[in-house]
C-alpha positions as CSV (number, residue, x, y, z in Angstrom):
1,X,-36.2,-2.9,-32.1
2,X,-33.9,-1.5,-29.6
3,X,-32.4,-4.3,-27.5
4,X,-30.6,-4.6,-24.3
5,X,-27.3,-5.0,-26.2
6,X,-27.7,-2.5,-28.4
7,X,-28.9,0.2,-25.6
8,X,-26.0,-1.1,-23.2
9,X,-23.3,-0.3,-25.6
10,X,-25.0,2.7,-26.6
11,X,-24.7,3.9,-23.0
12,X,-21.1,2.8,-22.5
13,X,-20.3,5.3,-25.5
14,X,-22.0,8.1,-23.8
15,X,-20.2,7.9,-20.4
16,X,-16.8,7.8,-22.7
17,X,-17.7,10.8,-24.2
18,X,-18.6,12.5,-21.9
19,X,-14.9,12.0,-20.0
20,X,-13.2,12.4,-22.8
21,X,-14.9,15.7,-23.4
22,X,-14.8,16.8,-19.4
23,X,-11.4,15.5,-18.3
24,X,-8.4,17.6,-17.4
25,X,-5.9,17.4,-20.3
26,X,-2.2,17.1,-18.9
27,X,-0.2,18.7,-21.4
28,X,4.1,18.4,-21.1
29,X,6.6,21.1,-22.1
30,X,5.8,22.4,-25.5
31,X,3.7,20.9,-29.0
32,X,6.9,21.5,-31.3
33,X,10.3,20.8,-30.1
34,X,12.5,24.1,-30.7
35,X,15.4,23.0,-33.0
36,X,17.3,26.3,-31.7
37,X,17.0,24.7,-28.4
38,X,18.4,21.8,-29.6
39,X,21.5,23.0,-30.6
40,X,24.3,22.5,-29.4
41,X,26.2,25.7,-30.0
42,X,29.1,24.1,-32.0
43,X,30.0,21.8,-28.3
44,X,31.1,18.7,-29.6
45,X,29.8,15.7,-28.0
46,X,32.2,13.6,-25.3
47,X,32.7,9.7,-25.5
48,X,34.9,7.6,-23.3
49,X,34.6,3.8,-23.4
50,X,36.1,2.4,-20.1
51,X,37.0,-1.8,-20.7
52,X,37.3,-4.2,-17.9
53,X,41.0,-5.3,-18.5
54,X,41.1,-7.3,-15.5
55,X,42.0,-11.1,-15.2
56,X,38.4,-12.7,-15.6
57,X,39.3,-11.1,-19.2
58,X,40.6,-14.4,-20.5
59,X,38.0,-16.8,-20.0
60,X,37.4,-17.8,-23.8
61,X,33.9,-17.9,-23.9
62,X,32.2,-15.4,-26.4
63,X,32.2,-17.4,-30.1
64,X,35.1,-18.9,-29.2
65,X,37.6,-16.7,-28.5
66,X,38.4,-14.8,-25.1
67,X,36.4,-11.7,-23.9
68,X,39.3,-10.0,-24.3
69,X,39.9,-10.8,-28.3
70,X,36.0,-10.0,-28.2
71,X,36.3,-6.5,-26.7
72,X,39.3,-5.6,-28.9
73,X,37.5,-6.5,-32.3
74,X,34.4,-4.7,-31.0
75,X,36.5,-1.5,-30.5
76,X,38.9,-1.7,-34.1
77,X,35.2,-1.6,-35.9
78,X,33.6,1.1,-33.5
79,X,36.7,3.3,-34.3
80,X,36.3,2.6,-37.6
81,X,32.8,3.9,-37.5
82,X,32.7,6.7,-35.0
83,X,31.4,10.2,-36.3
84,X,33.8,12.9,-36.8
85,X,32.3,15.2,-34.4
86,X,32.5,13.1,-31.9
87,X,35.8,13.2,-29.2
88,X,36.4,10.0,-28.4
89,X,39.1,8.8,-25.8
90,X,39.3,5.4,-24.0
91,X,40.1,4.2,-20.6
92,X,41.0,0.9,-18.8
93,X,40.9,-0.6,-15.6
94,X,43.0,-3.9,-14.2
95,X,45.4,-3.7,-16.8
96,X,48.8,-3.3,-15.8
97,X,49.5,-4.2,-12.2
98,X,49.9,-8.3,-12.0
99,X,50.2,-8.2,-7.8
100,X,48.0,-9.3,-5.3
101,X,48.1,-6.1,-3.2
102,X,44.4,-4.8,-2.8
103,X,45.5,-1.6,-1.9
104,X,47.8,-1.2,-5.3
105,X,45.6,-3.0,-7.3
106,X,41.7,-1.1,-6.6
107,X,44.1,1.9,-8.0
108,X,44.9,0.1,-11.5
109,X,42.7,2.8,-14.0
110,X,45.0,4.6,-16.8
111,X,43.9,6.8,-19.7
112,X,44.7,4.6,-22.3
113,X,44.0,7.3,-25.0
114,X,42.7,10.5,-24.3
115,X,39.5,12.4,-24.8
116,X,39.6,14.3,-28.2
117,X,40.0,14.3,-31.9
118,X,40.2,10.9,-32.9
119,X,42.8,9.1,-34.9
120,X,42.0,5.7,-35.3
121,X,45.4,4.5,-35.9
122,X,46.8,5.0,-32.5
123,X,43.5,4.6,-31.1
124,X,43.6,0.9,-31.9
125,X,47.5,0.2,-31.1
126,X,46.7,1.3,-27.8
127,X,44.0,-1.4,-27.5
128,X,46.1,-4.1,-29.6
129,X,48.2,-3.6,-26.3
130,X,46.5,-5.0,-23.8
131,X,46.3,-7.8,-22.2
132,X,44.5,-9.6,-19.3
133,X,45.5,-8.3,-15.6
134,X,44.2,-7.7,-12.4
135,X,41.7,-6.3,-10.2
136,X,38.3,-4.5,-11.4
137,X,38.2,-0.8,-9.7
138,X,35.0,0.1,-11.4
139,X,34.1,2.6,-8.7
140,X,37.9,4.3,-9.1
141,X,37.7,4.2,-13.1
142,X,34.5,6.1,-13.1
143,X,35.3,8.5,-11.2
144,X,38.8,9.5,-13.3
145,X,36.4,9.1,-16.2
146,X,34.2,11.9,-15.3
147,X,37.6,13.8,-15.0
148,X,38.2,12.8,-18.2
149,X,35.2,14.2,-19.9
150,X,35.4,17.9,-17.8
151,X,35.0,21.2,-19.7
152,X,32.5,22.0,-23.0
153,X,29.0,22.2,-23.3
154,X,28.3,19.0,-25.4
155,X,26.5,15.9,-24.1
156,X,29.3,13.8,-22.2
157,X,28.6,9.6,-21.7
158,X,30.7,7.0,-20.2
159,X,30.5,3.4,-21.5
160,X,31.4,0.7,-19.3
161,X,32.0,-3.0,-20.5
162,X,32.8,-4.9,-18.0
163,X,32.4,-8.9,-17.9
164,X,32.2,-9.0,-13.7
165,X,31.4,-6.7,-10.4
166,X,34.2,-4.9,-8.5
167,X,36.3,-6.1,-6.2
168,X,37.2,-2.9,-4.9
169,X,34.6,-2.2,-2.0
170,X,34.2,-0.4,-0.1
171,X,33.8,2.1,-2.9
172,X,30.2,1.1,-4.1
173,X,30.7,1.9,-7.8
174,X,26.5,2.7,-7.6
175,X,27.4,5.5,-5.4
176,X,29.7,6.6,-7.1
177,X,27.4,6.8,-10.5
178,X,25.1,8.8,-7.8
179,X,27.6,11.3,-7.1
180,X,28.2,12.1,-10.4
181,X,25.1,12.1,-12.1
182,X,24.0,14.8,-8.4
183,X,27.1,17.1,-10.0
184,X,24.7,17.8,-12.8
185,X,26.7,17.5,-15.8
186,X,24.9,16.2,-18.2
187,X,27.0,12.5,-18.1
188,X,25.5,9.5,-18.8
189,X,26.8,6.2,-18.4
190,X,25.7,3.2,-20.4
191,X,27.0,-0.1,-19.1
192,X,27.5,-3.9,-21.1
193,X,27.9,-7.2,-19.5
194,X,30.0,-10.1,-21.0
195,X,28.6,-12.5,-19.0
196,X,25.5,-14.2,-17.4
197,X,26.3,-13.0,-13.7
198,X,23.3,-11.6,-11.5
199,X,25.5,-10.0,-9.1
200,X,27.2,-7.8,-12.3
201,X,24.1,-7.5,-13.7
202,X,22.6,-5.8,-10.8
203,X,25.5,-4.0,-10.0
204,X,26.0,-2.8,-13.8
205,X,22.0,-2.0,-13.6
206,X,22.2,0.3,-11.2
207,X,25.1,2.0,-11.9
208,X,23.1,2.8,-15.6
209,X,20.4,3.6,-13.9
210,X,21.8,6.4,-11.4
211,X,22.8,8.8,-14.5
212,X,19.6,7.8,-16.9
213,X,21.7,4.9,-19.0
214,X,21.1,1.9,-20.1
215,X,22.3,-1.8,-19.2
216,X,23.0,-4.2,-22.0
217,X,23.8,-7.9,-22.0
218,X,26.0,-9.3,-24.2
219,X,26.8,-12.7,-24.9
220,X,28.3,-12.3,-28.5
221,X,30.7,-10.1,-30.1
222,X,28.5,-8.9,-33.4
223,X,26.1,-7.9,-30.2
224,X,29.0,-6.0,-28.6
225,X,30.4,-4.0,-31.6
226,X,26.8,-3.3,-32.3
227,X,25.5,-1.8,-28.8
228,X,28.7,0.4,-28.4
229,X,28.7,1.7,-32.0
230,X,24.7,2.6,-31.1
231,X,25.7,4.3,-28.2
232,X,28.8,6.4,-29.8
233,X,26.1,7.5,-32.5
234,X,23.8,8.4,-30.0
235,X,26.5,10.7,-28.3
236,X,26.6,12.3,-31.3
237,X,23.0,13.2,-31.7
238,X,21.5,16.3,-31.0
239,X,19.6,17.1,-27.6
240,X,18.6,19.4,-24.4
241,X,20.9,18.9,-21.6
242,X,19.2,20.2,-18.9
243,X,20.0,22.9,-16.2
244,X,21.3,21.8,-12.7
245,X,19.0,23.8,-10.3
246,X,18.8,23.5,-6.4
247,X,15.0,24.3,-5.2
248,X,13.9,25.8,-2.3
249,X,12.1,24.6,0.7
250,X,9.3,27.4,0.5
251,X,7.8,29.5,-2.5
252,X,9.8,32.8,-1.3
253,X,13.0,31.3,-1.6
254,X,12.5,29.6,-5.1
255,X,14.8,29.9,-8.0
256,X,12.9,31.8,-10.9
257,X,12.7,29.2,-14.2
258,X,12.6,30.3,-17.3
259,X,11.2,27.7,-20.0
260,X,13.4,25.1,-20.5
261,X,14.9,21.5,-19.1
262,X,15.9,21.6,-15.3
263,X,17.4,19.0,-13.5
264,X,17.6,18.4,-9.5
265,X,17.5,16.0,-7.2
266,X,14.8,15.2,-3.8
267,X,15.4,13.8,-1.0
268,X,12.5,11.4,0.7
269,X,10.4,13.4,2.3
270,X,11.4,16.6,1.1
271,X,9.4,19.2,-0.8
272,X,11.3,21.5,-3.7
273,X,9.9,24.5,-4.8
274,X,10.0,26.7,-8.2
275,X,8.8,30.2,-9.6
276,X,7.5,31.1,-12.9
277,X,6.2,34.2,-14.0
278,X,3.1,34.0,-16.2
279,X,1.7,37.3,-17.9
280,X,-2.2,37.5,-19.1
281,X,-2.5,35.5,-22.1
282,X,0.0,32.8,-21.6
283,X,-0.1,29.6,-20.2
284,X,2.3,27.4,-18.0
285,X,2.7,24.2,-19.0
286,X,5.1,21.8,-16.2
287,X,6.0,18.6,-16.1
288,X,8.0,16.4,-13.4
289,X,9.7,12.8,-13.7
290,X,10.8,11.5,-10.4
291,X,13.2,8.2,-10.8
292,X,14.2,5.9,-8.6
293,X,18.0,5.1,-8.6
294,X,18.0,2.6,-5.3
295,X,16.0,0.0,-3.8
296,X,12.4,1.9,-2.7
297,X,9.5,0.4,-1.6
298,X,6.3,-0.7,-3.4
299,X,3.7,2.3,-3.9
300,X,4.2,5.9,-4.6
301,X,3.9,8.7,-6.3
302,X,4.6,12.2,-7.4
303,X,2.7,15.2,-7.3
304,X,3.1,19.1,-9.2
305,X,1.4,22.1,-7.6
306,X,0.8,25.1,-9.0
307,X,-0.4,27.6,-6.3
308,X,0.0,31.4,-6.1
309,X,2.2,33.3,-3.6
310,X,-0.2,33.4,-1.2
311,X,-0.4,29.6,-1.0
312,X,-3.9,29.1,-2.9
313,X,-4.0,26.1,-5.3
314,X,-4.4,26.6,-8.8
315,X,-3.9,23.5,-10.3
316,X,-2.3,19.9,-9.6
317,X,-0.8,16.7,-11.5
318,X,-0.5,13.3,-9.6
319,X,0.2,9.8,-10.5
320,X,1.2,6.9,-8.6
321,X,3.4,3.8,-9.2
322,X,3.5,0.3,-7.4
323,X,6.6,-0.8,-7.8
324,X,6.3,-1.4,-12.1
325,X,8.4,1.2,-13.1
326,X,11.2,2.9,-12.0
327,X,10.8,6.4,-13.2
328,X,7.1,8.2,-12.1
329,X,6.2,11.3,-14.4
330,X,3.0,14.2,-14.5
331,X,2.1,17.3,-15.8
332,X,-0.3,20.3,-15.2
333,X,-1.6,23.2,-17.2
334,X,-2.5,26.8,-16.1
335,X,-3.9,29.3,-18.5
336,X,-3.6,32.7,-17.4
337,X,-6.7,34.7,-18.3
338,X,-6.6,38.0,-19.3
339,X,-8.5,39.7,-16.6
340,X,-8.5,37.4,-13.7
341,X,-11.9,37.8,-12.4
342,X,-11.7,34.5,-10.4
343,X,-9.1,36.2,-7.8
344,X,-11.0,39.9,-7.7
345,X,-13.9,37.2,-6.4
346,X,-11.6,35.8,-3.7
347,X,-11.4,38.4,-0.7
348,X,-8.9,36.5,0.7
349,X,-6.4,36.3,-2.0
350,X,-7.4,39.7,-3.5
351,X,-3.2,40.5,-3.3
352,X,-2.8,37.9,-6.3
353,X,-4.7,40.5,-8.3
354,X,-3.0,42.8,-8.2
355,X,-0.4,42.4,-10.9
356,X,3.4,43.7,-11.0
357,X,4.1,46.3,-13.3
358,X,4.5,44.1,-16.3
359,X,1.1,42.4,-15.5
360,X,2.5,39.0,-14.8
361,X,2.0,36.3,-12.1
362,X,4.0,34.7,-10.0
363,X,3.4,30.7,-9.9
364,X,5.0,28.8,-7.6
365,X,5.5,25.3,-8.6
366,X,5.7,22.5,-5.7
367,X,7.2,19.2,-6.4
368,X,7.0,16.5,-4.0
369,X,6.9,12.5,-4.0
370,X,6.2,9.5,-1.7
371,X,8.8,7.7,-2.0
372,X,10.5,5.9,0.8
373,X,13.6,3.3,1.2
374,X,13.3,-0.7,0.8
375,X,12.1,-2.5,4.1
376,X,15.6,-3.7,5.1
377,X,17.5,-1.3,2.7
378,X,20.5,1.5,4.1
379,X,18.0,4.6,3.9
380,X,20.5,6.6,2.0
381,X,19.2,9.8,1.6
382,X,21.9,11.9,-0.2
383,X,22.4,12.6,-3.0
384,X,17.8,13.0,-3.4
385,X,16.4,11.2,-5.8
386,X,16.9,12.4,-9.8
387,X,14.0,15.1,-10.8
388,X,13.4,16.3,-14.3
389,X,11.6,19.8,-14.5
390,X,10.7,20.6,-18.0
391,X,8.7,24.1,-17.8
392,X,7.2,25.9,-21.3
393,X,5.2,29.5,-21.0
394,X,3.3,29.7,-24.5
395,X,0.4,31.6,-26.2
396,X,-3.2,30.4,-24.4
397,X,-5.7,28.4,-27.0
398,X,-8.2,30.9,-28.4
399,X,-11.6,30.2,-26.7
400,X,-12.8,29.1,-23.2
401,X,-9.8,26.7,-22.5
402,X,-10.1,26.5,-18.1
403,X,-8.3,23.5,-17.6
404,X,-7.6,25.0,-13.8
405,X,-11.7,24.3,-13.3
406,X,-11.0,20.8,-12.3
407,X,-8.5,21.5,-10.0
408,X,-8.8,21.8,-6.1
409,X,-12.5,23.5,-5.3
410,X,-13.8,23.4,-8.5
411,X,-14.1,19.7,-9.2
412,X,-17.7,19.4,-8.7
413,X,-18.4,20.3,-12.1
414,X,-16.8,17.0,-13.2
415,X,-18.8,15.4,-10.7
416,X,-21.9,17.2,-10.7
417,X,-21.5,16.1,-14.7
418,X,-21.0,12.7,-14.0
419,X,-23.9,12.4,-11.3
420,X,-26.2,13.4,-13.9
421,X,-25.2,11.3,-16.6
422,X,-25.4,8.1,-14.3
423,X,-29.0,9.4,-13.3
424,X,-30.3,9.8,-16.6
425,X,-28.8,6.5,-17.4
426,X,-30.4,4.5,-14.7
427,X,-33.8,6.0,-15.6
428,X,-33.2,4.8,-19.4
429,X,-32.4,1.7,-18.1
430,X,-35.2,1.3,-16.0
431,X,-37.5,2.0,-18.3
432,X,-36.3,-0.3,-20.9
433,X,-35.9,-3.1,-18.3
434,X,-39.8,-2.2,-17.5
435,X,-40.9,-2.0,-21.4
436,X,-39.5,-5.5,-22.1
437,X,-40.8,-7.0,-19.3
438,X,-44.4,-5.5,-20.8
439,X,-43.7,-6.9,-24.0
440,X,-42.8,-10.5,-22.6
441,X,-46.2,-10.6,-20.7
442,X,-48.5,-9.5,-23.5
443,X,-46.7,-12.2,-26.1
């Protein structure tokens, strides 16, 4: 006998096949990462590590022994352990003027060793000599380390152990981590806290956070040698740095992509604008991550356009966010038919088909997000808010594969599909509900 249960779940497993079967697939860059992309070229990668040497330094309260003793052992072992192709320098900050001049003092950041080939014997005399100092010009010793790691092609990342916040404001070391991760140059910086403090942690959050790092806390020093030699060895591993590109505000104006990794940056409110060409055959697969490096408010979201030059919609990604994550991604996918029937049909786009010499179409891609500044936040607009483009043109399935049908105008196939099902369910359910009430009369 077939019983309410049974027929309920058996319902429930129709409406999730039918979704999974009718909804739009978002599909990202590409199926197989290209290891020639991933090459480097020969560009070795860049490491500096930049050590709070200020007077906080001294406080003995990691396993015993001061922060300072801490940091140093930390750094003998990573030495000890870092890759061969990796250039490796190290920079300080607070550790050589003893006065109480502000002025002087917020200026305190030397190269201790430089950026290059390392040799770990006068790598670690240069840390066996320092001691304990002054102030902590974070702001200033990032910015000198970013002129430290200038010139190649490698990946270049900054890590910062620091065991309090600046004391060197105005300079907002956050900004500052802004600015350089705007210039586009593929830096990262990854930052470790010796101590406890919410101030430092936020501050040392943020300042991650701005250039795609990561924060660490660190309370002992097996943890400290541990997270810095991790994040030497990551330097060291292959990747995609992506290309600094500057969108347009309209379709016309819009750099031309190629597939590959972009990187730019949005302002609130503004709208950036890309081209891709797409021949018969092919299909454009996009994808966008929008992060937030500042306070924003609750609620947003990102959306990717795909429209023609004439300003008709082809297909769109969205998704939202409330406040969970910092970093808001989607994708789209257009497959560009052979003979594109669908815009002879369309009078009123009838220029989009009428392809270029080489057959291809021109796609512009839209990216824009909803982002908008903390209720009692500075609304700092500049530098826009970090966007990741990733943009693949590759060889359309075989077969009917129309994921633009569920985009703007053609939707109600999804929902004349789903109209039906929930008809034909309701009569099935009615009847059953009818049959057993039937059955419990007669027994």
């Amino acid at each position: 006998m077939i019983t309410r249960k049974r027929f309920a779940a058996g319902l429930c497993a129709l409406f999730a096949a039918l979704s999974m079967g009718l909804a739009p697939t978002v599909a990202y860059a590409a199926d197989e990462p290209d290891d020639s992309a991933t090459a480097e070229g020969g560009a070795k990668p860049k490491v500096e590590l930049v050590l709070d040497v200020s007077g906080s330094m001294r406080a003995r309260d990691i396993d015993g022994k001061s922060r300072m003793a801490a940091a140093k052992q930390a750094f003998n072992e990573v030495l000890d352990a870092t890759p061969e192709d990796v250039e490796l320098g190290i920079r300080t900050l607070g550790a050589n003027y003893r006065g109480d001049d502000r002025r002087t003092g917020c200026k305190d950041t030397e190269q201790l060793y430089p950026v290059g080939p390392l040799d770990r014997g006068d790598a670690k005399t240069a840390v066996a000599t320092l001691s304990p100092t002054g102030f902590t010009p974070i702001g200033p010793a990032l910015l000198k380390a970013a002129d430290d790691l200038k010139g190649g092609e490698g990946s270049r990342r900054i890590v910062l152990i620091s065991d309090g916040e600046d004391t060197c404001q105005p300079l907002d070391p956050c900004e500052v981590a802004r600015e350089i991760a705007a210039k586009g140059i593929n830096l990262t910086i990854d930052t470790l806290g010796l101590v406890p403090n919410t101030k430092m942690r936020a501050q040392l959050s943020c300042i991650a956070e701005a250039t795609g790092g990561t924060y660490t806390s660190v309370r002992h020093t097996d943890e400290l040698t541990d997270r810095v030699g991790q994040l030497v060895d990551r330097a060291a591993d292959p990747v995609v740095n992506p290309v600094a590109v500057k969108g347009a505000d309209r379709c016309s104006a819009a750099p031309e992509l190629k597939p590959g990794l972009y990187t730019d940056r949005a302002g609130f409110g503004e709208h950036r604008w890309y081209r891709v060409d797409v021949a018969p055959g092919k299909e454009l697969r996009a994808s966008v991550s929008v992060g937030a490096d500042r306070a924003v408010n609750n609620d947003y979201g990102v959306l990717l356009r795909a429209v023609t030059e004439h300003d008709r919609e082809i297909v769109r990604g969205s998704e939202a966010g409330d406040g969970r994550t910092d970093v808001i991604s989607t994708g789209l996918r257009y497959p560009k038919p052979e003979r594109d029937d669908d815009d002879a049909a369309d009078s009123a786009d009838s220029a989009d088909s009428a392809d270029s010499a080489d057959n291809k179409e021109t796609v512009c891609l839209q990216v824009s997000h909803s982002y908008s500044p903390a209720a009692g936040a500075a609304a700092k607009g500049k530098p826009g808010l970090p966007v990741e483009l990733t943009v693949d043109v590759v060889d359309a399935p075989d077969g009917p594969s129309d994921v633009a049908a569920f985009g703007l105008g053609r939707g109600w196939w999804l929902l004349g599909a789903l109209v039906l099902t929930g008809f034909v369910g309701g009569v099935l359910w009615g009847w059953l509900a009818r049959w057993r009430v039937a059955v419990w009369r007669t027994n």
